[in-house]
Structures are given as C-alpha cells and as structure tokens.
C-alpha positions as CSV (number, residue, x, y, z in Angstrom):
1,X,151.6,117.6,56.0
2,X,153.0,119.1,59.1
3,X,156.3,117.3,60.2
4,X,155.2,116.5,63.8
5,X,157.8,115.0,66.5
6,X,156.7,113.2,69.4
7,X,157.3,114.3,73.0
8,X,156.6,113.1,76.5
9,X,156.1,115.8,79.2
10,X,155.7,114.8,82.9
11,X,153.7,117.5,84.6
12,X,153.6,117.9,88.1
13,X,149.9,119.5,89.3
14,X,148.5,120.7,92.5
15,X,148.8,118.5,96.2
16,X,145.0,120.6,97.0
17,X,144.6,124.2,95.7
18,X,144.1,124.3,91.7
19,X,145.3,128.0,91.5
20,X,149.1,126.2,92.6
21,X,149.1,124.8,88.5
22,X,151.5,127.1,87.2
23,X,151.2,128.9,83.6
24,X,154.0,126.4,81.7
25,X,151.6,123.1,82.7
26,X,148.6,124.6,81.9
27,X,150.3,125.3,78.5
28,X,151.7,121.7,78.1
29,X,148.5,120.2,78.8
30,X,146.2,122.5,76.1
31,X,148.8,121.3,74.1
32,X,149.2,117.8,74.5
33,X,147.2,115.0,72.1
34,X,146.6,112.8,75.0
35,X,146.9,112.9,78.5
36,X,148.3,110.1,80.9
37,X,147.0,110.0,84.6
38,X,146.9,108.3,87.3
39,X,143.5,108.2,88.4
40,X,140.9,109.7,85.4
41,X,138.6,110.6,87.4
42,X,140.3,112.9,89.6
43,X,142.4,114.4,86.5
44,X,139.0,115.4,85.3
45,X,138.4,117.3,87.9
46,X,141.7,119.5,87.5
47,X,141.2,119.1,83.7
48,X,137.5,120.7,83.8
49,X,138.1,123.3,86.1
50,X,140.6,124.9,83.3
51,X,138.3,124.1,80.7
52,X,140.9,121.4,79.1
53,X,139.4,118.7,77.1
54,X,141.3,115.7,76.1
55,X,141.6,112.2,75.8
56,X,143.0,110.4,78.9
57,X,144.6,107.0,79.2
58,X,145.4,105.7,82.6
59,X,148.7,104.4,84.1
60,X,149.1,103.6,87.9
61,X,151.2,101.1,89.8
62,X,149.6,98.5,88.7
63,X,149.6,98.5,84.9
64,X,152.3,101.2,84.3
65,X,154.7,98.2,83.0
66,X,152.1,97.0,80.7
67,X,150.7,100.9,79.8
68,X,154.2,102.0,79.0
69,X,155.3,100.2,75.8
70,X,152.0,101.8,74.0
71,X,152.5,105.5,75.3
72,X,156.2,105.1,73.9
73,X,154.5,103.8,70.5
74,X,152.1,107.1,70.4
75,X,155.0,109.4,70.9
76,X,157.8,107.5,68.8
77,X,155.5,105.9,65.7
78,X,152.4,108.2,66.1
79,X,154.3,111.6,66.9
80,X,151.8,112.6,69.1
81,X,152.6,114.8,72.8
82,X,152.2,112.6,75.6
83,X,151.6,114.8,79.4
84,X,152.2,112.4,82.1
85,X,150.9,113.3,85.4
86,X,150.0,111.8,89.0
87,X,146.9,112.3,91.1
88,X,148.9,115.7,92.5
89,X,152.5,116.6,92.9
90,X,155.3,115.4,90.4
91,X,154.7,111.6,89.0
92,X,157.5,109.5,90.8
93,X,157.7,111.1,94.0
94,X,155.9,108.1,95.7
95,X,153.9,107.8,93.1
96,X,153.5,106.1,89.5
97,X,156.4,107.4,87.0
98,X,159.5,106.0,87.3
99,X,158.9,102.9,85.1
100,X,157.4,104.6,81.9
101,X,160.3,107.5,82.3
102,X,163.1,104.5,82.3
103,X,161.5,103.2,79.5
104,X,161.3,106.4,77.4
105,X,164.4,107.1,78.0
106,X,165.7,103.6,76.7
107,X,163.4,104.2,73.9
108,X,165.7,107.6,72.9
109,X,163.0,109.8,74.6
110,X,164.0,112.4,76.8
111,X,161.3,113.7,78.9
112,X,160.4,117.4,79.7
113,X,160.2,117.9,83.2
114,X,157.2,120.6,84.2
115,X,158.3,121.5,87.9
116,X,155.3,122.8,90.3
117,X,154.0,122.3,94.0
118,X,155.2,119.4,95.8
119,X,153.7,118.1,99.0
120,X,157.4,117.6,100.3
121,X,159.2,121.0,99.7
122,X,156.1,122.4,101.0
123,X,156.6,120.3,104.1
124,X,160.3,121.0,104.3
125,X,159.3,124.8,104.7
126,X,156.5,124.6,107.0
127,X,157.8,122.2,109.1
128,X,160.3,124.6,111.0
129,X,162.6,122.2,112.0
130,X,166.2,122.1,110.5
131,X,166.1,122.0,106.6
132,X,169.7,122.4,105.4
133,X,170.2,118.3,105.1
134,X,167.2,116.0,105.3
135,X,165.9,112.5,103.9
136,X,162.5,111.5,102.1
137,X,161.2,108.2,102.6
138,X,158.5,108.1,101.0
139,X,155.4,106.4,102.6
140,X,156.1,104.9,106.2
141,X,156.4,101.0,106.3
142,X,153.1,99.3,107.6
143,X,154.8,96.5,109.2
144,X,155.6,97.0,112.6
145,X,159.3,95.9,112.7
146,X,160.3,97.3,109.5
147,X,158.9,100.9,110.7
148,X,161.4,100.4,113.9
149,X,164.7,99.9,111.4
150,X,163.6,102.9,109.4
151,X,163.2,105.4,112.8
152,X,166.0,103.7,114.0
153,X,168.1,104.8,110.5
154,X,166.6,108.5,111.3
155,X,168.0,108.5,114.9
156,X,171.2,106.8,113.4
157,X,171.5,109.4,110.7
158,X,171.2,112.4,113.3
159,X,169.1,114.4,110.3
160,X,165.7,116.3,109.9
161,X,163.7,112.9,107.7
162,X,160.3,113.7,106.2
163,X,157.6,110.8,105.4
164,X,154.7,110.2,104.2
165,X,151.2,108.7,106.1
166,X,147.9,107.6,106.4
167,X,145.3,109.2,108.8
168,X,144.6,105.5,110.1
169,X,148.5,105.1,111.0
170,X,149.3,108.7,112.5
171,X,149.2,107.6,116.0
172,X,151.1,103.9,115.5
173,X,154.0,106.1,113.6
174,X,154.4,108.6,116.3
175,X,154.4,105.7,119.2
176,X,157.3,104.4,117.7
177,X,158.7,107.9,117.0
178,X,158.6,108.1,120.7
179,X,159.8,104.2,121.8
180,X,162.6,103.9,119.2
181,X,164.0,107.9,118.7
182,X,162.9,109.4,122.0
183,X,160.3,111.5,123.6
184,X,162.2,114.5,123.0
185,X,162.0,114.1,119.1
186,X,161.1,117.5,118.0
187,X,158.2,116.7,115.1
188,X,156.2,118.5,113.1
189,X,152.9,116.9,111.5
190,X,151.9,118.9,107.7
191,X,147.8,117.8,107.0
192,X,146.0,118.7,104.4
193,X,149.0,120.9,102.8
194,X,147.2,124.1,100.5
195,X,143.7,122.4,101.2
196,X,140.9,124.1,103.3
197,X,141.9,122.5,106.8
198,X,145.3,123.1,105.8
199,X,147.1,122.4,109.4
200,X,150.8,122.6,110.8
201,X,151.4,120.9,114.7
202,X,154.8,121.1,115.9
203,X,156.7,120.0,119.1
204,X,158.0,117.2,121.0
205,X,156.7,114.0,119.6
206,X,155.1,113.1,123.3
207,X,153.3,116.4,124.4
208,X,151.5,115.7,120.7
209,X,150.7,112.3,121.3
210,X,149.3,113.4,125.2
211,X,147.6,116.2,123.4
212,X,146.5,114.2,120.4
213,X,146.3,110.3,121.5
214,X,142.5,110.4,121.0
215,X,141.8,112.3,117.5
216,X,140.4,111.3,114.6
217,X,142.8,112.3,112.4
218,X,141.5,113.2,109.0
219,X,143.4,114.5,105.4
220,X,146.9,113.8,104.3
221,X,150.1,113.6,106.1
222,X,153.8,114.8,105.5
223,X,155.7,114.1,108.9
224,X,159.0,115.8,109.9
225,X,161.1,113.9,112.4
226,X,164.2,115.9,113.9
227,X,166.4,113.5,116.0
228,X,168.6,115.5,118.1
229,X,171.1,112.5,119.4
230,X,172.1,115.2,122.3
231,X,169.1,114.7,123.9
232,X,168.1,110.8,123.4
C-alpha cells in the first residue's frame, strides 16, 4: 500500500476572471482528495469550468471552529490532501482561514501557501495613488462612530489605506471620507476588479461624491484613501 502523507494547501483563486487561476492551483486542486470552500456552490462554478470533480466540504465564518478539528483529522489520521480555498482571492484576507490554519499549525501541520490574484494588490496598482507604504483594513466598520476613529487613524497615519465595501455603503463611507479627512482626500474607488464592468474612478473625494451622489452603485469595492495632511 502506497505510504500516503497528509497535506493541507490553501489556494487562493480568482476575485472575477477564471483565466487569473494560475497553473500551480489548478494542479493542487486535480490533486487534492477533498476540497474545502467557502461557499459550494460558487466553488462549483470555478471547479466545473476546469473540469475538476471533487468532493467539497464547507467552512465559512460561522462553522470554521467547529469544521476545523475534522479537516485536521482527514489530513493527520486519514492522510488525505486537503485544498482550502475562499469564495475568491487568498482564504484569510477578510475572509474565512485564519482559524483552521492556527489550528493546523498547532496540530504539526504546515500549510502550503498557493499565491494568485488578490483583490487588494490589484487595487494597490490600479489605484494610482502613493503605494510605497499603505494599510488594509479590511471591510469598513458599519457603525457610524466606529467608521469616524478608523478615517480619523488614516488621516492620523498620513498613509495611502485601502478598504473594503458594500455597494449599499459607498456613499455613507465617502461622506465621512470627506467630513472627518477632508474634501481634498485624493481617492480612488476599484469596482468590479478583472470582472466585465471592471471600473477605476479617481480624484478628490468631493468632485466624486458631486459627480456620483446619486448612483446606484453596483459590484464590489476596494477603496484607496490618500490623506495628504498638507492640505487638510
């Protein structure tokens, strides 16, 4: 019988265009005995358009503490290659992942990391504003006074921050862009990143809100906030 050793691979897949998979995680998942996802469904999709068939087990915020202790089982007592992956982009970067990595890890499991597309980096690049130091903070707080301390740690911090947002909070986020870091804040708004409408608006937070106060916006959001403390 073959002498089989477990693994655990987390795969990161496309934010939109399925040619963006690369070569290694196509590999890794034709290779892998099961396949963990966030959402089944839409892994399916990605799944079936490279002809991949596999079993799937899902794990997303809210079981990925209970999910975990059986995927470590598989790969420790069953040997079997686990590929862990998110809806798109790289599991743990605002999304599901951290918790069954820590837990792999305390388990004597080192994870192979499968680098690919990420919604940020592509945001970084596209956004044009200055890149050499920036922050991530993930998705932007709902709450109305928490929002206000993070913009108000942006402006503090004097560096290019990127976030994450709904369509339904766009216009909300940039108000207080413009009340708390100033109406000179250079932005740039990243929609729909390697998708169809794929869309890039840049400039100073309120000639986009004048311009935009009224849209429907539509698709998902990477926003790049530049607070230049010379000018607020």
């Amino acid at each position: 019988m073959e002498n089989r050793v477990g693994k655990m691979s987390i795969v990161t897949t496309p934010i939109g265009n399925l040619q963006d998979i690369t070569l290694r995680a196509l590999e890794t998942l034709k290779e892998a005995d099961i396949i963990v996802a966030e959402d089944t469904r839409h892994s399916k999709r990605l799944l079936n358009h490279f002809e991949i068939k596999k079993k799937l087990i899902s794990c997303h915020s809210y079981n990925e503490h209970h999910a975990a202790a059986g995927i470590i089982s598989l790969i420790k007592d069953k040997h079997l290659k686990i590929a862990v992956l998110s809806d798109a982009g790289t599991p743990v970067i605002a999304d599901p992942g951290f918790h069954i990595i820590r837990e792999a890890r305390n388990a004597g499991i080192e994870p192979e990391f499968i680098p690919g597309v990420s919604a940020l980096t592509f945001a970084v690049a596209a956004s044009g504003l200055p890149a050499d130091k920036f922050s991530f903070f993930g998705f932007a707080p709902v709450k109305k006074g928490k929002r206000e301390r993070l913009l108000l740690q942006i402006k503090e911090e004097g560096r290019t921050a990127f976030l994450f947002e709904s369509p339904y909070r766009i216009t909300k986020l940039l108000t207080a862009v413009e009340e708390v870091v100033g109406s000179e804040t250079e932005i740039a708004i990243i929609r729909e990143a390697t998708k169809l409408h794929e869309e890039t608006i840049r400039g100073k937070v309120s000639e986009i809100l004048k311009a935009k106060r009224d849209s429907k916006w539509k698709g998902e959001f990477v926003i790049g906030i530049f607070p230049d403390s010379q000018s607020n």
